[in-house]
C-alpha positions as CSV (number, residue, x, y, z in Angstrom):
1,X,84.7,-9.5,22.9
2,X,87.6,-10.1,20.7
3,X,87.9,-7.9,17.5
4,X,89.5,-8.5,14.1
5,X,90.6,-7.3,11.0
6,X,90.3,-9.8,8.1
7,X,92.8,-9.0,5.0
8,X,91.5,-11.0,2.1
9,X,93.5,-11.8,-1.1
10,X,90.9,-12.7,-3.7
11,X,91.0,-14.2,-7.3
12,X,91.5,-11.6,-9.5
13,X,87.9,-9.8,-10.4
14,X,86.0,-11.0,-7.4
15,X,87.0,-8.0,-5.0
16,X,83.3,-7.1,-4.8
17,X,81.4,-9.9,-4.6
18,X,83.6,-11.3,-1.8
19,X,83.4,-8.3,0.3
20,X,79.2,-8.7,-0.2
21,X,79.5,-12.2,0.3
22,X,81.8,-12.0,3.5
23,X,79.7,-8.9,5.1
24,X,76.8,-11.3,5.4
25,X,78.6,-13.5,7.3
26,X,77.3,-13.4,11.0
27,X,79.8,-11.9,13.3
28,X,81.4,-9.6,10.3
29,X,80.2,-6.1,11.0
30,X,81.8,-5.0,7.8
31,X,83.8,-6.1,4.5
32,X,85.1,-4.0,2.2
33,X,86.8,-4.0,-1.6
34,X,90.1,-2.0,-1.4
35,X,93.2,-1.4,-3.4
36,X,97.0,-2.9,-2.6
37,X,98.3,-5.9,-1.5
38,X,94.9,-6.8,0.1
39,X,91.5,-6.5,-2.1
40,X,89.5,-7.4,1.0
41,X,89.5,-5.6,4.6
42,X,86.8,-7.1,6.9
43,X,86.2,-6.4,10.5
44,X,85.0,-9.2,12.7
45,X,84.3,-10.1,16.6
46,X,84.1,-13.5,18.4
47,X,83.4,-13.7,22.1
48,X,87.0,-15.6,22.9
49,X,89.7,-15.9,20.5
50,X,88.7,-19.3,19.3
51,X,85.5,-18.0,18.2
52,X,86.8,-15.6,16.2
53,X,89.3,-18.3,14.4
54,X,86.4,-20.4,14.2
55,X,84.3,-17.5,12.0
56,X,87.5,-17.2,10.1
57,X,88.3,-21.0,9.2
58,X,84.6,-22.5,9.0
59,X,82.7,-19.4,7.2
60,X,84.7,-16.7,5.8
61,X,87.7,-18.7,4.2
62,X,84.8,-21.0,2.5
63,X,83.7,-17.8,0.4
64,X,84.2,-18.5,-2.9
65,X,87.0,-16.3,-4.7
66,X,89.7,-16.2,-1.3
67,X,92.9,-16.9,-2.1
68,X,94.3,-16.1,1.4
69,X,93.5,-14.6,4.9
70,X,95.5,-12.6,7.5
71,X,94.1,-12.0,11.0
72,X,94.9,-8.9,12.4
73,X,93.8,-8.9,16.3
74,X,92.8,-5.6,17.8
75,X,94.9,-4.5,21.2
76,X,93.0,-2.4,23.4
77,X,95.8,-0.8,26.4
């Protein structure tokens, strides 16, 4: 299993209802509204690498109010 953070730039004023809208995406365990250069952080898992940029270009870009994503991959040593 492969395992993501999501940082989401949003239009301004729709912090919240992106973080609801993108934690009801399937395969995002969690999204939440924070302050700083990022008002989004999710945390997402795809079985293989494509999967996870699949969730990321197909579902959770297509929210309405994202501006921008970053994919942060987790590295487990």
């Amino acid at each position: 299993m492969i395992e993501a953070y999501i940082l989401i730039q949003t239009r301004a004023g729709t912090a919240l209802d992106v973080a609801a809208a993108v934690s009801a995406v399937p395969g995002v365990q969690r999204a939440k509204a924070v302050t700083g250069p990022y008002d989004v952080i999710a945390q997402a898992e795809g079985e293989t690498v494509d999967d996870l940029g699949r969730l990321v270009f197909t579902r959770i870009q297509k929210v309405e109010g994202i501006l921008r994503t970053l994919t942060c991959p987790v590295i487990q040593l």
